[in-house]
N, C-alpha and C positions, 0 to 999 in steps of 0.2 A: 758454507756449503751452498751451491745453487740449487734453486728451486727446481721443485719439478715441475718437465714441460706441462704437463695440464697442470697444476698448482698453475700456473703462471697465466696457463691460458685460460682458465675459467673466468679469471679475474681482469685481466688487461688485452687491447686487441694492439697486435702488432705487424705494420706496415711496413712494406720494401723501403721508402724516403728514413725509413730511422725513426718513426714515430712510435711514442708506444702512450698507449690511451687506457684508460681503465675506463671497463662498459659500461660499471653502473657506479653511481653514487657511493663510495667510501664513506662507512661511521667510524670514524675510530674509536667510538664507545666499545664500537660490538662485534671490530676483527680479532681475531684473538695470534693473527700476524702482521708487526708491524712492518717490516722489511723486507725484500724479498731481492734475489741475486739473479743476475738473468746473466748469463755468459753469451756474449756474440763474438759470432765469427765471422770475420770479412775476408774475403778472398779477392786477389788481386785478376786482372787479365792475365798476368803473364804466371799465375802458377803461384806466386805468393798469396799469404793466407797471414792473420795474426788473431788473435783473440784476447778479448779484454772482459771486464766480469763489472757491470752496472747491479749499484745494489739501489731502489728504488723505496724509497721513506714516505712510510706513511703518518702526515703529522696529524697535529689536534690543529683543530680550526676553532677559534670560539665567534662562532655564528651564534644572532639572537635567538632566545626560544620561543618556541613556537605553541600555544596555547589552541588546543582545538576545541575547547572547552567556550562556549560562549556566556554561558551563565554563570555566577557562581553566588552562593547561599551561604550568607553567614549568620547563624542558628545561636548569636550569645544573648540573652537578655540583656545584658549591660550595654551594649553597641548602639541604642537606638533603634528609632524606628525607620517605617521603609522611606525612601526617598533623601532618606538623612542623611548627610557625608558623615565620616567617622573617620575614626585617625586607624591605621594599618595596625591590624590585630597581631598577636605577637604570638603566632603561629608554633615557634620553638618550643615553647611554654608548654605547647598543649599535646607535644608529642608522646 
């Protein structure tokens, strides 16, 4: 089923050349639509017309993560002291 015109239009901006752009940054974590149909219609000079139905996929990207956290504090007594490397605490464990 094709989307609806605002469904479509909130989301992507589309242009007379055939472009069609999405306004802002895609999460696919956190669309809860991954696909979306847009039906065009093109009409000729002389009175012809056709119509075709683009369905538009939105994938997973696996881009690095991003840590905005600068610090981080690890509270084990066994781990050492400050300054001291330690080998990667096993996080799992402690869930």
């Amino acid at each position: 089923m094709p989307a609806n015109i605002n469904d479509c239009s909130q989301r992507f901006d589309f242009f007379s050349a055939g472009e069609i752009r999405a306004k802002s940054v895609i999460n696919f974590e956190k669309v809860n639509k991954l696909s979306y149909e847009v039906v065009i219609y093109a009409y000729g000079g002389f009175g012809n017309s056709t119509t075709e139905t683009l369905t538009l996929l939105i994938s997973d990207v696996n881009e690095k993560p991003e840590f905005t956290t600068t610090t981080w504090t690890i509270t084990k007594n066994d781990e050492g002291g400050p300054g001291e490397q330690i080998s990667c605490p096993d996080f799992k464990n402690d869930i």
